[in-house]
C-alpha positions as CSV (number, residue, x, y, z in Angstrom):
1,X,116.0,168.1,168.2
2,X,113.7,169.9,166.5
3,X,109.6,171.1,167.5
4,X,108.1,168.7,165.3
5,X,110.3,165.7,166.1
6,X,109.5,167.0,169.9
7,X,105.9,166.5,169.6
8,X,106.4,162.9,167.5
9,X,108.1,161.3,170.7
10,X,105.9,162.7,173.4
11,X,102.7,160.7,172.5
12,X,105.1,158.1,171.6
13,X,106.6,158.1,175.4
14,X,102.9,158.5,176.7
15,X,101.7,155.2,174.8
16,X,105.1,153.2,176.3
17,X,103.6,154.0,180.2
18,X,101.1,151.0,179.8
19,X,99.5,152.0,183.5
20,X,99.7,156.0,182.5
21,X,98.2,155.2,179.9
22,X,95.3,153.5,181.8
23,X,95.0,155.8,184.0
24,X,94.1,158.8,181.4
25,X,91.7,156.0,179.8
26,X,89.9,155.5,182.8
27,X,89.4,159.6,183.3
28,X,88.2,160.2,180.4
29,X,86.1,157.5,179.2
30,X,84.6,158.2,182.6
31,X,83.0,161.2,180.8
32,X,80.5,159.9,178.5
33,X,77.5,160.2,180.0
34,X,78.5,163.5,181.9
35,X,78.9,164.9,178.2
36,X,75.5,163.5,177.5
37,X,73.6,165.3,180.2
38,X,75.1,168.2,180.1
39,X,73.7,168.8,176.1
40,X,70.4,167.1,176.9
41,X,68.3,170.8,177.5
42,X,70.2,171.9,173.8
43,X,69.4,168.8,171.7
44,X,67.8,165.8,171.4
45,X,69.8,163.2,171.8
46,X,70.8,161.4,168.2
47,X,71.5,165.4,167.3
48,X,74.0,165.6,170.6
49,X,75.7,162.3,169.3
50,X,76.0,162.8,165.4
51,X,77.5,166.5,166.3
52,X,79.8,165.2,168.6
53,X,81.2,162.2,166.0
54,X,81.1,164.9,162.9
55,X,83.3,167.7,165.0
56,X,85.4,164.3,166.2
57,X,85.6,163.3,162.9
58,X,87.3,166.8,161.4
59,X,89.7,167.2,164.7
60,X,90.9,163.8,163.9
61,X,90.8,164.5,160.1
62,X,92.8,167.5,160.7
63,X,95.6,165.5,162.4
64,X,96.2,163.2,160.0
65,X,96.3,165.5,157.1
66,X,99.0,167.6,159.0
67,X,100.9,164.3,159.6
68,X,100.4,163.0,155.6
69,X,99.0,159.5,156.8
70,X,95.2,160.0,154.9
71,X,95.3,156.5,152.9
72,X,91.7,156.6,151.2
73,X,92.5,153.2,149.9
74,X,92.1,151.9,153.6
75,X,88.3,152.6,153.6
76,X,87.9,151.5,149.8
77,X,89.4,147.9,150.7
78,X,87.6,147.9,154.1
79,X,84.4,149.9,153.2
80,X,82.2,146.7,154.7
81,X,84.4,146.3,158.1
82,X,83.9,150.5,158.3
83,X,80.6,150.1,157.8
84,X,79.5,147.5,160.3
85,X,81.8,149.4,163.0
86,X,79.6,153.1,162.1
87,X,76.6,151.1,162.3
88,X,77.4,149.5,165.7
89,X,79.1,152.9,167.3
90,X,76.6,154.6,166.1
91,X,73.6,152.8,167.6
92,X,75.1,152.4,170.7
93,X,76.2,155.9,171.1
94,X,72.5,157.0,170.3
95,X,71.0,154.6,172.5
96,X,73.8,155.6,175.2
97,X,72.4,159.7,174.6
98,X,68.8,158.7,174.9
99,X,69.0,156.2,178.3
100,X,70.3,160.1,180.0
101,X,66.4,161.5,179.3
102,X,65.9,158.4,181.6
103,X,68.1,157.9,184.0
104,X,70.6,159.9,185.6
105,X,74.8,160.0,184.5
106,X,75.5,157.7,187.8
107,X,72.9,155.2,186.8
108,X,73.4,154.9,183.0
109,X,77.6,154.8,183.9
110,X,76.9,152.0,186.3
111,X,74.8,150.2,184.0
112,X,77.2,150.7,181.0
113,X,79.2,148.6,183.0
114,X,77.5,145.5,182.1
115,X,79.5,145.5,178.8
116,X,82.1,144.0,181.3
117,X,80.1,140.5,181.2
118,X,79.4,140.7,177.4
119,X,82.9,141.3,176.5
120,X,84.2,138.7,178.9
121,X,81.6,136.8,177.1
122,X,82.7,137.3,173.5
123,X,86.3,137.7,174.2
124,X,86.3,134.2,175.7
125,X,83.8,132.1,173.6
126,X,85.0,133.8,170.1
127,X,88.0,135.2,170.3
128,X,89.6,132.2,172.8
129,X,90.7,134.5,175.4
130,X,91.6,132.3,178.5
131,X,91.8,133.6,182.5
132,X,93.7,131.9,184.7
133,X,91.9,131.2,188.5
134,X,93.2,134.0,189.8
135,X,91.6,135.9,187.0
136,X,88.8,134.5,187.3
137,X,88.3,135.0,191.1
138,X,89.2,139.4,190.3
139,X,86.5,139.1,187.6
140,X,83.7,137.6,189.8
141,X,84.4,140.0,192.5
142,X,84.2,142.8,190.0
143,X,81.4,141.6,188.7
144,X,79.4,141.1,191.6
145,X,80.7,144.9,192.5
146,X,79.0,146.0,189.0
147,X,75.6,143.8,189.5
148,X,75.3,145.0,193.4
149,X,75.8,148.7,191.7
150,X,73.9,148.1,188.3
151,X,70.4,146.6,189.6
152,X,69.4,148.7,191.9
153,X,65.4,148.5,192.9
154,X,63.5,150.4,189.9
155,X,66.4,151.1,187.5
156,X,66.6,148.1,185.5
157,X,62.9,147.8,184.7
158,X,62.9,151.7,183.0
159,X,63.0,152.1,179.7
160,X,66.3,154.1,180.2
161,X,67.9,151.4,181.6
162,X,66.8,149.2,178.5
163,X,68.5,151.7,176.7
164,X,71.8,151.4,178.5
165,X,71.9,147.9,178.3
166,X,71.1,147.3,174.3
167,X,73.6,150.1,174.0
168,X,76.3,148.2,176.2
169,X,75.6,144.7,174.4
170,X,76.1,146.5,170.6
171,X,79.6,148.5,171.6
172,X,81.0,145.1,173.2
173,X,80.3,143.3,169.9
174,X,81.8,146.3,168.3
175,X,85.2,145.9,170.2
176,X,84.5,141.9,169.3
177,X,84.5,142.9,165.6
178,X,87.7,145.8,165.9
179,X,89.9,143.0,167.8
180,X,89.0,140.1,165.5
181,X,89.1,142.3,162.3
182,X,91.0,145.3,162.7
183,X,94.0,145.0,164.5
184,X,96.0,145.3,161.0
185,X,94.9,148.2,159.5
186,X,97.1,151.3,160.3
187,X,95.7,153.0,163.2
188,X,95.3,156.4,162.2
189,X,93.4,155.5,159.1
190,X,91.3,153.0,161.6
191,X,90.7,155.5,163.7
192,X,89.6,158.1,161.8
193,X,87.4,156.1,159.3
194,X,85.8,154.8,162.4
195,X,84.9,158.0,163.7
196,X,83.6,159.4,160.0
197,X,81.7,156.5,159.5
198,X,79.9,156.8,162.8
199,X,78.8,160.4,161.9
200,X,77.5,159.2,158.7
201,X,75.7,156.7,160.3
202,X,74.5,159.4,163.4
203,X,73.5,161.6,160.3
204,X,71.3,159.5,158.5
205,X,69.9,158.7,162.3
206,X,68.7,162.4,162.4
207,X,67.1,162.7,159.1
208,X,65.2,159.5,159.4
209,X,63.9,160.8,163.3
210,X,63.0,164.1,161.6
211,X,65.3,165.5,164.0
212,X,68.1,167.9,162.0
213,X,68.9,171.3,163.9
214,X,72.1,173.7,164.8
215,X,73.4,173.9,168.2
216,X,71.0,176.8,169.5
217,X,73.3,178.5,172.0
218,X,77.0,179.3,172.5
219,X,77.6,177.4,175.4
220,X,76.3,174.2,173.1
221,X,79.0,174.3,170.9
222,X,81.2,175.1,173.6
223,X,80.4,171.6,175.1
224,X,80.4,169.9,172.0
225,X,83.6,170.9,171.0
226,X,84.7,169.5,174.8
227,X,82.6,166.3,174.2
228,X,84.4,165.7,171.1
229,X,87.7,166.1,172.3
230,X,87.6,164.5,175.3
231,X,85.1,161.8,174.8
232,X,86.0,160.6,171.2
233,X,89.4,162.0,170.0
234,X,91.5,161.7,173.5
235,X,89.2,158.6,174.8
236,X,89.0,156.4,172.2
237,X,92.5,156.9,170.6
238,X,93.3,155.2,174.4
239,X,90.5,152.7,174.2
240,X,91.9,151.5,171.2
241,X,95.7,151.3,172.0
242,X,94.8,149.4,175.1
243,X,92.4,147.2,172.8
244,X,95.4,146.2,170.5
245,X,97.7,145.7,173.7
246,X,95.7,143.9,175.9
247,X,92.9,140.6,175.7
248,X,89.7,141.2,175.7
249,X,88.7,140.4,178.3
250,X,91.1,142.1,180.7
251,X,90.4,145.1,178.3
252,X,87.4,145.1,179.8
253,X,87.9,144.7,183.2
254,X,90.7,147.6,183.7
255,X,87.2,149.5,182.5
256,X,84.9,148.3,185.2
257,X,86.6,151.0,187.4
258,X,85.0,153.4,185.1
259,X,81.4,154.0,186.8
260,X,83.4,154.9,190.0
261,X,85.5,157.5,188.6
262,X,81.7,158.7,186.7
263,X,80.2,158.6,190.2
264,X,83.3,161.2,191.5
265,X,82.4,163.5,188.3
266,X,78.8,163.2,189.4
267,X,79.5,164.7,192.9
268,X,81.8,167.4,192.0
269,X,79.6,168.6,189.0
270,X,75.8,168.0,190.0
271,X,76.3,167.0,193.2
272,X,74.7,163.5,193.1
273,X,75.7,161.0,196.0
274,X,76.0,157.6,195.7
275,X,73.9,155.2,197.4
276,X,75.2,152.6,200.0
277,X,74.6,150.1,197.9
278,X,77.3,152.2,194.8
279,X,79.6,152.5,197.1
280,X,79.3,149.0,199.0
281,X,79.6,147.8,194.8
282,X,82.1,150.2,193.8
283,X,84.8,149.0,196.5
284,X,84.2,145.5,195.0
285,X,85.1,146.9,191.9
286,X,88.3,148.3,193.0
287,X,89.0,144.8,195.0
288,X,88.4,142.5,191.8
289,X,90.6,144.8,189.5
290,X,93.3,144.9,192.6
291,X,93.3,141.2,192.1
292,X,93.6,140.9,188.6
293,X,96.2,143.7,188.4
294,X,97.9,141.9,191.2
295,X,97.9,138.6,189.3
296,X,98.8,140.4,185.8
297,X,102.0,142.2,187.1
């Protein structure tokens, strides 16, 4: 067997361990807003995000190219579907950046969280998902964990948290969009004219906000080139395989656990503790996705 064919089956082995899979999903996607505070002294925020999607974007590009799949006739026949995804991601990534000069990591994580109840939304009123009761008894659990840790006393009403929650709202009608619309087109092509769009998008962002600047330190880069690895290329190559393999709607509440696992980061790295009322909402969490897990297997 030779190196290359090596490396061809070893993502492919990874992709066939559904709750592996998951699992690296979970970690990672955990990260978002960590990534966000840490480049909030460098940058403003719409500069943090469109340098994160443009680095993304040539990592990705690069991996294609070395594995001959670039189809440019993917974007040409799709160029409106790309387009309405950039705009979407883009928005919501911004406005995801800008709610951390608000609020703090935890907070905005725990908050993101309410793209649970507009993708159950969506996924059942438009794209016909159906729960069984056991389903729907893990999803009101969960949910009540993610209200009891979302609106807390004096988060919901700041401007921050305005921010997490228009940001939460556009990315589930993003995922709405991607499983109604895109679940043909090859996925490396999807992918990666996603993720170039989105920069575009982020680009024109900066100009219009006046905003355009280099990374001013080392270290900046250093954490961009992280963000974008971890955060868009890793992350969202997962997000998007569990997207195509699962409903909606229990797409997005495996996900629910993700605030927890951002909570963990928080403590390690800036050594933020959770409240009694997180951690009182974050064991929900766990018990409502035990159920549905429980009920799926």
């Amino acid at each position: 067997m030779t190196i290359r064919h090596k490396l061809s089956v070893s993502p492919r082995l990874l992709l066939d361990n559904t709750p592996l899979v998951l699992t690296f999903l979970l970690l990672f996607d955990s990260m978002h807003h960590i990534f966000a505070r840490l480049l909030r002294p460098y940058m403003p925020a719409v500069v943090s995000a469109f340098y994160v999607l443009a680095i993304a974007a040539v990592e990705f590009a690069i991996i294609v190219a070395w594995r001959q799949r670039i189809r440019w006739r993917v974007l040409l026949d799709h160029f409106w579907f790309f387009l309405v995804i950039g705009l979407l991601v883009g928005g919501a990534t911004w406005m995801s950046y800008q709610s951390i000069n608000y609020v703090d990591a935890g907070t905005a994580s725990l908050l993101a969280r309410s793209t649970t109840i507009f993708s159950i939304g969506l996924g059942l009123v438009w794209l016909r998902d159906r729960l069984n009761r056991w389903e729907w008894l893990g999803t009101a659990v969960a949910l009540i964990g993610v209200v009891t840790i979302s609106f807390q006393p004096g988060d919901v009403f700041r401007l921050g948290s305005l921010f997490v929650l228009s940001s939460s709202f556009i990315y589930a009608l993003h995922a709405a969009v991607v499983k109604r619309y895109g679940g043909e087109i090859d996925f490396l092509n999807f992918f990666l004219f996603r993720v170039g769009m989105t920069a575009v998008v982020l680009f024109f962002f900066m100009i219009g906000q006046g905003s355009a600047m280099l990374p001013p330190e080392p270290a900046a880069w250093g954490i961009l080139l992280l963000a974008a690895s971890i955060d868009v290329v890793i992350s969202r190559v997962l997000y998007y395989w569990a997207l195509r393999q699962l409903t909606m709607s229990y797409h997005a509440i495996i996900l629910m656990l993700s605030p927890v696992v951002t909570i963990l980061w928080s403590l390690l790295l800036f050594f933020e503790y959770p409240t009694l009322q997180g951690i009182l909402g974050g064991a929900a969490v766990i018990l409502g996705l035990a159920i549905v897990n429980w009920q799926r297997t």
